[in-house]
Structures are given as C-alpha cells and as structure tokens.
C-alpha positions in Angstrom: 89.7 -31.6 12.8 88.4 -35.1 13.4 87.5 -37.7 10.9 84.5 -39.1 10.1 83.7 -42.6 8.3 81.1 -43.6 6.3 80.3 -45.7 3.1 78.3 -43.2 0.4 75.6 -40.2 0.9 76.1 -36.6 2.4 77.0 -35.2 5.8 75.7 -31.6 7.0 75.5 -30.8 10.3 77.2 -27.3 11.2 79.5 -26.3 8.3 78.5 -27.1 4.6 76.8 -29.9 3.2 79.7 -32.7 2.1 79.1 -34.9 -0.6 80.5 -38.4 -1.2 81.9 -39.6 -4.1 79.9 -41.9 -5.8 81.2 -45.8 -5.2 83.1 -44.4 -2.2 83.9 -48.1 -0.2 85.4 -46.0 3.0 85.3 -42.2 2.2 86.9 -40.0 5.1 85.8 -36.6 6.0 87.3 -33.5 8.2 85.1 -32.3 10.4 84.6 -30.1 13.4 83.6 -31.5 16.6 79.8 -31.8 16.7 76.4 -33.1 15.5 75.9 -33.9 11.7 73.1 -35.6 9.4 74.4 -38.6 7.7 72.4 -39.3 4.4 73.1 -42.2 2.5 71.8 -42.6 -1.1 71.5 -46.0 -3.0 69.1 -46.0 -5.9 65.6 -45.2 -4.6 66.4 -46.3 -1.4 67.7 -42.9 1.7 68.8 -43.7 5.1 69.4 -41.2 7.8 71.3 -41.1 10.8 72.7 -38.4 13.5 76.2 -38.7 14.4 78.4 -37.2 16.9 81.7 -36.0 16.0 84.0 -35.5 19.3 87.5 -34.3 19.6 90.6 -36.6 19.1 88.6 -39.4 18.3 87.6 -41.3 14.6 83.8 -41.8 14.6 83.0 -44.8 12.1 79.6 -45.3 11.4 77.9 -48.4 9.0 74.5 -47.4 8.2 72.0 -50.6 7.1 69.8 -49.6 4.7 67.0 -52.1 4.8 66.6 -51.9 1.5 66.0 -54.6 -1.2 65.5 -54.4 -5.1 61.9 -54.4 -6.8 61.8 -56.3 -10.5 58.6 -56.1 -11.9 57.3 -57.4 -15.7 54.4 -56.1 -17.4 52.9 -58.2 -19.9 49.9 -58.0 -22.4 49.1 -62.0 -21.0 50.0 -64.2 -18.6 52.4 -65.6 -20.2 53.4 -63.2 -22.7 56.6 -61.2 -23.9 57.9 -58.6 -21.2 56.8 -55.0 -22.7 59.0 -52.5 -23.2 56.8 -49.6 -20.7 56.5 -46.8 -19.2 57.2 -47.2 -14.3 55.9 -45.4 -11.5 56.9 -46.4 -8.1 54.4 -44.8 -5.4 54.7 -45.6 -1.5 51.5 -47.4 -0.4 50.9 -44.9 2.0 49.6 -42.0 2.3 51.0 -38.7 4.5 49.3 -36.5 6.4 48.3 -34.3 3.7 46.8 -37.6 1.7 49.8 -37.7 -0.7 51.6 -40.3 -1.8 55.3 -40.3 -1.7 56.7 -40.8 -5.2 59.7 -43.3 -5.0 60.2 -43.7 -9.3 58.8 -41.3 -11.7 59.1 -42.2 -15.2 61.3 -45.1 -15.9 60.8 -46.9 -19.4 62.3 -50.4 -19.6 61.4 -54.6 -19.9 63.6 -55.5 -17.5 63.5 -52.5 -14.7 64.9 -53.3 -11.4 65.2 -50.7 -8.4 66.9 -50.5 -5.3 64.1 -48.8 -3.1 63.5 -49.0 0.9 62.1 -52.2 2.4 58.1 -51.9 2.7 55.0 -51.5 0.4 54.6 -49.9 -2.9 52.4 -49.1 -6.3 53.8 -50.0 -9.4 51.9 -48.3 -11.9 53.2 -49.6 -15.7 51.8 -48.1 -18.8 52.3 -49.9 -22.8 50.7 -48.0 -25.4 47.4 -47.1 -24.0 47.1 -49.4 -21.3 47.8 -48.8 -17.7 48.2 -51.5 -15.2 48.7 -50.6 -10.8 49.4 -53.3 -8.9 50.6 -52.9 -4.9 53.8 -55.3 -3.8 56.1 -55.7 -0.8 59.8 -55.2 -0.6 61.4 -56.5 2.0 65.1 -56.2 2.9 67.8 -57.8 1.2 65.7 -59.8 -0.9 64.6 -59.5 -4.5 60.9 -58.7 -5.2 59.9 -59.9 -8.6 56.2 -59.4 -9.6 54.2 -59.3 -12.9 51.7 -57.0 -14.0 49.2 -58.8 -16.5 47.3 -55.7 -18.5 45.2 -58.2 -20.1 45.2 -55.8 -23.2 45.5 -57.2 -27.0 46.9 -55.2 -30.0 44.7 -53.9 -32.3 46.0 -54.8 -36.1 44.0 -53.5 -39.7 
C-alpha cells in the first residue's frame, strides 16, 4: 500500500470511506494505488480535491481552504448590549432549483463566530420575537465582524 498525507477531512475513492481524526496535524493513510476524494472539514467551511495515489511513491497534499471566520452581533440599538439569539447562516445564492444552501442552522449565542467558506451570506438573527436578515461578505483569512441592529424595544408592564 502507498501512503497518503493530508491535514483533517475524509478520503474515499475505491475502498471505504476513511475518516480523520479530529485535530489530526499530519494524519497518514494506506491506500491502494488510485483515484480518491479528499474532503476536508473545518467548521462550516468543506474543501474538495481529487488525488492520485500511485505505486511506491508518498502523495502529500495541502489543501487551502479559502475560508475565513464570520462574527456577527445583534443588538436591540445601535449601540446596545449584544443579545443572547437565535443564527442562521444562508449562502446568498441561489441553486438551480431556487434554494439556498444552508451553511448554519440554529446556533444561539452573543458572541457566535464561524469558520465558513470565503464568499456571500445571510445571517438571519432572531431575539424574542424579532427577526433581523442582513447579507455580508467573508473573505479569506480575514475576520468578518458585522452588526445586526433589530431596532426592536422591550415591552415592560
């Protein structure tokens, strides 16, 4: 068998699936010569890639995941407290059948931040009863902070 390096996700290709060890630095594999699927995982974000396994030889591969990490806030006011909500993290495009490709579904949190795929999004935040959607860019290796204002009040007796 000939070896196979990669840094985290899966590898299929014409035996079973292998799995990674999550936090794997430099896992290893055994593999028969041939074509396989590299997936790597990080968060929200996936990268793909075909690799060729040949005979005698050690095929190292780095996969890049353009990829960067998406804070947002939501806040009552400009200004305000951070809320404790409810995330959704839609692509901002659609596919063929008019569907949106659902990134994050249903974290809660003040402070969320997300590893997700360089490009553009819809954050959707609710608190309470009111619902804020706001579209933002990620881009690569940076960090995307945005706030969503709800401009909403509490209602007190």
């Amino acid at each position: 068998m000939d070896r196979l390096a990669a840094r985290g996700g899966r590898v299929s290709g014409q035996g079973p699936e292998v799995g990674l060890p999550a936090g794997s630095e430099q896992p290893r594999f055994e593999l028969a010569p041939g074509r396989y699927l590299l997936t790597v995982n990080y968060d929200h974000a996936t990268k793909r890639q075909e690799v060729e396994v040949s005979t005698g030889k050690l095929t190292s591969v780095q996969l890049v995941l353009d990829a960067g990490r998406l804070a947002p806030t939501a806040l009552l006011v400009a200004g305000g407290t951070p809320l404790y909500g409810t995330w959704w993290i839609e692509s901002a495009t659609v596919n063929d059948l008019g569907k949106r490709e659902m990134v994050v579904n249903l974290s809660r949190g003040d402070h969320p931040e997300f590893v997700v795929a360089a490009g553009r999004y819809l954050v959707t935040v609710q608190y309470d009863q009111a619902w804020k959607r706001q579209e933002v860019e990620v881009s690569a290796g940076k960090l995307s902070e945005t706030r969503l204002i709800l401009k909403a009040g509490v209602a007190r007796k």
